[in-house]
Every structure is written in C-alpha cells, then in structure tokens.
Short mmCIF file of the C-alpha atoms (twelve columns), coordinates in Angstrom:
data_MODEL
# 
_entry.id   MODEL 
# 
loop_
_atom_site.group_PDB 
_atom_site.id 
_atom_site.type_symbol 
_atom_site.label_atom_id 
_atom_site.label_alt_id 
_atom_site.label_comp_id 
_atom_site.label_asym_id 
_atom_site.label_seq_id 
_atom_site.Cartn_x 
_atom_site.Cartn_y 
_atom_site.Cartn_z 
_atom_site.pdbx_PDB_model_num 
ATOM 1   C CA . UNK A 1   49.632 -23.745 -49.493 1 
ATOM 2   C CA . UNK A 2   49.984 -25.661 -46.036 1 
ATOM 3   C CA . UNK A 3   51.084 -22.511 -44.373 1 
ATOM 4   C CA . UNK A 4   48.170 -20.294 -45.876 1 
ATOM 5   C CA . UNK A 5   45.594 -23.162 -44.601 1 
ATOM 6   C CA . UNK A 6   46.960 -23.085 -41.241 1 
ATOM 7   C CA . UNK A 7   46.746 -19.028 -41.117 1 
ATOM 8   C CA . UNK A 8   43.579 -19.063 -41.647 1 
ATOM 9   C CA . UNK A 9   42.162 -21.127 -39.227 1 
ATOM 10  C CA . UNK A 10  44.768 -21.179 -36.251 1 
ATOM 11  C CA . UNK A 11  43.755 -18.502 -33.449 1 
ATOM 12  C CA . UNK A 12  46.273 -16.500 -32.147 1 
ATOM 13  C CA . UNK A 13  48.144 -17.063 -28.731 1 
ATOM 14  C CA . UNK A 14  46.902 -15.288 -25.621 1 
ATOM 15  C CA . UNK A 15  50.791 -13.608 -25.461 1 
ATOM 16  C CA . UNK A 16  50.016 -12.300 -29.413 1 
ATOM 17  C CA . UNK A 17  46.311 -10.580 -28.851 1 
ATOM 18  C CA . UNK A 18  48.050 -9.118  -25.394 1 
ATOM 19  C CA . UNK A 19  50.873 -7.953  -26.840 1 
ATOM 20  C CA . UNK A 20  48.967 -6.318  -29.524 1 
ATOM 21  C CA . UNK A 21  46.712 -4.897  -27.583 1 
ATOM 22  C CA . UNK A 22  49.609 -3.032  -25.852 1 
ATOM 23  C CA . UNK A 23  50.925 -1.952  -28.990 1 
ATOM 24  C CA . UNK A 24  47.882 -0.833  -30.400 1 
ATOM 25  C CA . UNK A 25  47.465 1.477   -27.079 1 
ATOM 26  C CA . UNK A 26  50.761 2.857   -27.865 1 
ATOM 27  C CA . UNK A 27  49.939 3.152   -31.408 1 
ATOM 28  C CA . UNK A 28  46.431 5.502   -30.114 1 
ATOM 29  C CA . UNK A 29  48.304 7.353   -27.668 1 
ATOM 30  C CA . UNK A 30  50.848 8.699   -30.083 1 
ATOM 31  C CA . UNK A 31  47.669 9.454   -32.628 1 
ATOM 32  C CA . UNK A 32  46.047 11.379  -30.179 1 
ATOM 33  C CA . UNK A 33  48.497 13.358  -29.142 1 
ATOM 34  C CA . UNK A 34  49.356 14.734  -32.665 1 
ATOM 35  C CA . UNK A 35  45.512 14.838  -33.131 1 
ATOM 36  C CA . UNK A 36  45.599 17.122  -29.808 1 
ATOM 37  C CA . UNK A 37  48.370 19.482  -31.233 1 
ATOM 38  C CA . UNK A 38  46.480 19.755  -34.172 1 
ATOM 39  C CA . UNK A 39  43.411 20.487  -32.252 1 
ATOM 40  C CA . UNK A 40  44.733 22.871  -29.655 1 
ATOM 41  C CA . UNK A 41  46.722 24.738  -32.808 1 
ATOM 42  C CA . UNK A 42  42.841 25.304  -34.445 1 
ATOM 43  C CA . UNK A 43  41.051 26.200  -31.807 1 
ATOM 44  C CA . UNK A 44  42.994 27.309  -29.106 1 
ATOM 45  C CA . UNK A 45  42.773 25.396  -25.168 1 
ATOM 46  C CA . UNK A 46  40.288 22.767  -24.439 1 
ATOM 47  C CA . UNK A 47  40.288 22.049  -20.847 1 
ATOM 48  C CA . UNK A 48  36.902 23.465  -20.054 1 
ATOM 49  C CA . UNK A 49  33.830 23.396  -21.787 1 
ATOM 50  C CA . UNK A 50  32.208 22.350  -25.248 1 
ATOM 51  C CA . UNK A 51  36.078 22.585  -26.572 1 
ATOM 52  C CA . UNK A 52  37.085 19.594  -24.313 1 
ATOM 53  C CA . UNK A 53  33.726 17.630  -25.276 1 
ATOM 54  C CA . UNK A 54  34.545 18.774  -28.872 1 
ATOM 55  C CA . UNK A 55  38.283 17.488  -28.046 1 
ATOM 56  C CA . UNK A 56  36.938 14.280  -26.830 1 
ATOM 57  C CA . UNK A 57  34.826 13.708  -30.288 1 
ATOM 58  C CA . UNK A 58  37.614 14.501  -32.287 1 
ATOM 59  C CA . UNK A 59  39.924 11.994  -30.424 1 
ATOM 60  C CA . UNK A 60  37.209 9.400   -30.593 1 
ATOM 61  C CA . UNK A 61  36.655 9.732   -34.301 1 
ATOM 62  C CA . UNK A 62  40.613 9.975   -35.399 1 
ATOM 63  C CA . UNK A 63  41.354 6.931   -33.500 1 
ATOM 64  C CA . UNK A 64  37.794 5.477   -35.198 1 
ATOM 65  C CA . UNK A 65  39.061 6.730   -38.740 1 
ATOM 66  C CA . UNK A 66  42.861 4.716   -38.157 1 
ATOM 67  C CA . UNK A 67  41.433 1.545   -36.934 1 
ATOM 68  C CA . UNK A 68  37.989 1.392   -39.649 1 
ATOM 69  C CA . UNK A 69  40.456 2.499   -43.444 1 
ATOM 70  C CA . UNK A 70  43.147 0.020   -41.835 1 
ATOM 71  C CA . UNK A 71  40.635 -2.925  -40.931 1 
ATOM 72  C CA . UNK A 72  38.938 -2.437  -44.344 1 
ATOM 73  C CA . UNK A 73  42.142 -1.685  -46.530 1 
ATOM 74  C CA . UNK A 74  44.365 -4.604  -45.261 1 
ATOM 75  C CA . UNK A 75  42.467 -6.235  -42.449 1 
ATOM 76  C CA . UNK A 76  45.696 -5.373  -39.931 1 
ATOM 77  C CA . UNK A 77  46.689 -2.012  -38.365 1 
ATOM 78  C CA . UNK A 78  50.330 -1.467  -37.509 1 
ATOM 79  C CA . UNK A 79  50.128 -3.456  -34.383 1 
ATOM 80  C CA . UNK A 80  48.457 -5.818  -36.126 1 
ATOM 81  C CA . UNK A 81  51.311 -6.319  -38.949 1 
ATOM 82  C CA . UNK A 82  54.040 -6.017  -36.046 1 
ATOM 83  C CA . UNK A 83  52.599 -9.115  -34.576 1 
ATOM 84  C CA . UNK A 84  51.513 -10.974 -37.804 1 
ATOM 85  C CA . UNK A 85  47.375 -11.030 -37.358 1 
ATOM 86  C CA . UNK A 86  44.982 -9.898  -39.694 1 
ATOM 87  C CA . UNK A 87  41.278 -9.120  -39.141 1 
ATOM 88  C CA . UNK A 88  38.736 -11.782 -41.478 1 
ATOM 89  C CA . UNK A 89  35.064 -12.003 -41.702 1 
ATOM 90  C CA . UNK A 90  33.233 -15.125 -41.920 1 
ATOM 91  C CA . UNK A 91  34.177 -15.497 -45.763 1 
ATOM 92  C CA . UNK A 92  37.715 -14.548 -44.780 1 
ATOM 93  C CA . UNK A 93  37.947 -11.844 -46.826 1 
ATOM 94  C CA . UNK A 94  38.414 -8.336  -45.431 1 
ATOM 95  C CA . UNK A 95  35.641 -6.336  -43.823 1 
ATOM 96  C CA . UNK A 96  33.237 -4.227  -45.728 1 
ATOM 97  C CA . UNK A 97  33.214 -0.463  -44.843 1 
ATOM 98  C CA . UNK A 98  29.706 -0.672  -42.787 1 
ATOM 99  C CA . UNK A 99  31.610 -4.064  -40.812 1 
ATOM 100 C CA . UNK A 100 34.641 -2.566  -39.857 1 
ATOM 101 C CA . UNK A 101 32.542 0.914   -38.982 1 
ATOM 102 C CA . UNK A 102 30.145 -1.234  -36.765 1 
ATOM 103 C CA . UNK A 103 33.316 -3.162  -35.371 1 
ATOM 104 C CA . UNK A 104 35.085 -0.025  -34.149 1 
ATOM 105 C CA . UNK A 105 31.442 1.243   -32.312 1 
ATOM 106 C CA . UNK A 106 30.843 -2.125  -30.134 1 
ATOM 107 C CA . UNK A 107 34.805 -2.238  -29.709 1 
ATOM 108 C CA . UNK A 108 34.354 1.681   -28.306 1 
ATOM 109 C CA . UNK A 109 31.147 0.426   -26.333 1 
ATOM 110 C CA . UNK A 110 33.161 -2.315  -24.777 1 
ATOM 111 C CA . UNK A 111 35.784 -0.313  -23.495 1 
ATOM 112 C CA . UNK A 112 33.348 1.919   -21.934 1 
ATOM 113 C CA . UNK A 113 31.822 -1.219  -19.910 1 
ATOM 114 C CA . UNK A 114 35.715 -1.612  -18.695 1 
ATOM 115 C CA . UNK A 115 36.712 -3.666  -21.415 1 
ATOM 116 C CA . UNK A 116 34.657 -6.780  -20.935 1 
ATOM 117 C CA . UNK A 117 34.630 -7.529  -24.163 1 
ATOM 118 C CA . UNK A 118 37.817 -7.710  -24.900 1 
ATOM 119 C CA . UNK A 119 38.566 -9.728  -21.765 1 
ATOM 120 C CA . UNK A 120 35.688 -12.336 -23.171 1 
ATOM 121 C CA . UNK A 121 38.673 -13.428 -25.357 1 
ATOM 122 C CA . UNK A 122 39.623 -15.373 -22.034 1 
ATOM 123 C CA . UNK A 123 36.635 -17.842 -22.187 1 
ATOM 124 C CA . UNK A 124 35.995 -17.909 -25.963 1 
ATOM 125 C CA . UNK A 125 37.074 -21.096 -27.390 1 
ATOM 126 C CA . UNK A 126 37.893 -19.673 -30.548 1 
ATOM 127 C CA . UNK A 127 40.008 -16.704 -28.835 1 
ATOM 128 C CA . UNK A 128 37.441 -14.295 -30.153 1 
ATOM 129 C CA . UNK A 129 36.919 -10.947 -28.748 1 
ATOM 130 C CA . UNK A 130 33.143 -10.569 -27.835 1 
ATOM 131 C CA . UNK A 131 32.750 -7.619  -30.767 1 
ATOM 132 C CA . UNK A 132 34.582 -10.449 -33.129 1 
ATOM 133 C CA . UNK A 133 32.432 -12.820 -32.064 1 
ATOM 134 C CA . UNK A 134 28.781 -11.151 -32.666 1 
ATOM 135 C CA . UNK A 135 30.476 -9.740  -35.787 1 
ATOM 136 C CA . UNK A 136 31.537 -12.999 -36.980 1 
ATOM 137 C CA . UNK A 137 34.728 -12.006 -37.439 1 
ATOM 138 C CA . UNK A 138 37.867 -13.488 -36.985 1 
ATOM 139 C CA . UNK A 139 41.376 -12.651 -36.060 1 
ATOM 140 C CA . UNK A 140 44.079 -15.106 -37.588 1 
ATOM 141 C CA . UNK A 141 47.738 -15.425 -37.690 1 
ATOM 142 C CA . UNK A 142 49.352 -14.100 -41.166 1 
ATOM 143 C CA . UNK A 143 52.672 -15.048 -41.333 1 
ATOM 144 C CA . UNK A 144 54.947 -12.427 -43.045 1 
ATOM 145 C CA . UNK A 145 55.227 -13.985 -47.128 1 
ATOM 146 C CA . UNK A 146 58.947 -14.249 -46.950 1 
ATOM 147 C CA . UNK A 147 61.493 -14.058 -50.230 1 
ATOM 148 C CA . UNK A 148 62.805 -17.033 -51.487 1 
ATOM 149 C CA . UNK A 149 65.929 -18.245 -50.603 1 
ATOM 150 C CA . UNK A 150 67.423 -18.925 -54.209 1 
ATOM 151 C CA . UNK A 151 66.693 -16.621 -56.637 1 
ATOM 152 C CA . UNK A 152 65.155 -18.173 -59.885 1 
ATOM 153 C CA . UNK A 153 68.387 -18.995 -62.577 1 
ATOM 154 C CA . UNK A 154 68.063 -17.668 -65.501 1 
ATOM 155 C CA . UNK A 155 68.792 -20.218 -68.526 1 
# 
C-alpha cells in the first residue's frame, strides 16, 4: 500500500521524462515509417503536392491515434511502460477520450513552438510538462507489480 501511495504522488526524475522522451521518438519514427509504406503502397509517391500534405496528415493523425487509445486505455504508451510512468488526471484515474484527444493537440502545438512546452518541465515544480500542467494532468512513477517471492502453500 506504501509503494502505491508513493507512485502516485512522486514525480518522475529529469533522467526518466528524458529518457522517455527519446524512446517515445524512436517509438514515432518506427510508426511512421510503416505508416509511410502503407501510404506510398495506396497511393503511389508523395514528394510533391497535395499527396505530401495528405502524407503529412496521415502521419500526424497515426502518431495522434497511438499516443490518444494508449493514454486512455492504460494511461502509458510503450515508452511509457519501458520506463515505469503512467499518465493520471487530477482524480488519478486515466484520461477520458476528449482529455487525452485535447492532450495530444496542445502536445502537437507545443512541438510546433520548438518544444517549449515540453522544456517547461525544467521550471515546473511538480515536473509537469506545460500541456500536463493546463490539463491537470499528471505523470507518476508506476512501479512494475512484481510476483511474489513464495508462492502461497497449499494446506
């Protein structure tokens, strides 16, 4: 019970949401590239264009479609698990559909405004990214539920 107590309300390291965020790049990198094979299969090059604005779109929304089912199914995407966070909202419970929708669009707006808002995690006291932090969201360590080390005895 301790442990769960201390999950919930201790903010992750600096090292964790950077390494992470690293992973997480890897994780959209590899995404879009199968997304792009899948595009350029369909509908042919896309260099020029509508078909590389159309390209763009379609990278935009898969990567929007990953992070938004695995913030609202389990509150962690595979980075996320890797490095034992998970995504709250003020209640800490997991984020409603519209939440982890509206999430993903700031997160996208932030990036476009060369990431400032994810680099306000380095003067938020609570380690918050500046989408988190409007949101009222949190992002808190999860440790891994490990199996017991003795196995209940049967009698």
């Amino acid at each position: 019970m301790k442990n769960e107590q201390v999950a919930q309300t201790t903010a992750p390291s600096f090292i964790k949401l950077g390494a992470c965020l690293i992973y997480e790049m890897l994780v959209v990198i590899a995404l879009s590239l199968a997304a792009t094979a899948i595009f350029v299969l369909l509908l042919g090059e896309a260099t020029i264009g509508i078909k590389r604005y159309l390209l763009q779109l379609f990278l935009w929304l898969t990567a929007g479609v990953y992070f938004v089912w695995c913030w609202h199914r389990k509150g962690q995407t595979l980075a996320m698990q890797t490095w034992q966070l998970k995504l709250l909202n003020q209640k800490a419970q997991l984020l409603p559909l519209k939440a982890a929708i509206v999430r993903y669009l700031l997160a996208s707006l932030s990036l476009m405004v060369f990431g400032l808002g994810f680099l306000w995690v380095i003067v938020d006291r609570d380690r918050l990214f500046l989408h988190d932090r409007l949101l009222k969201n949190k992002i808190t360590y999860a440790p891994r539920k490990t199996a017991s080390p003795h196995p209940p005895s049967k009698t």
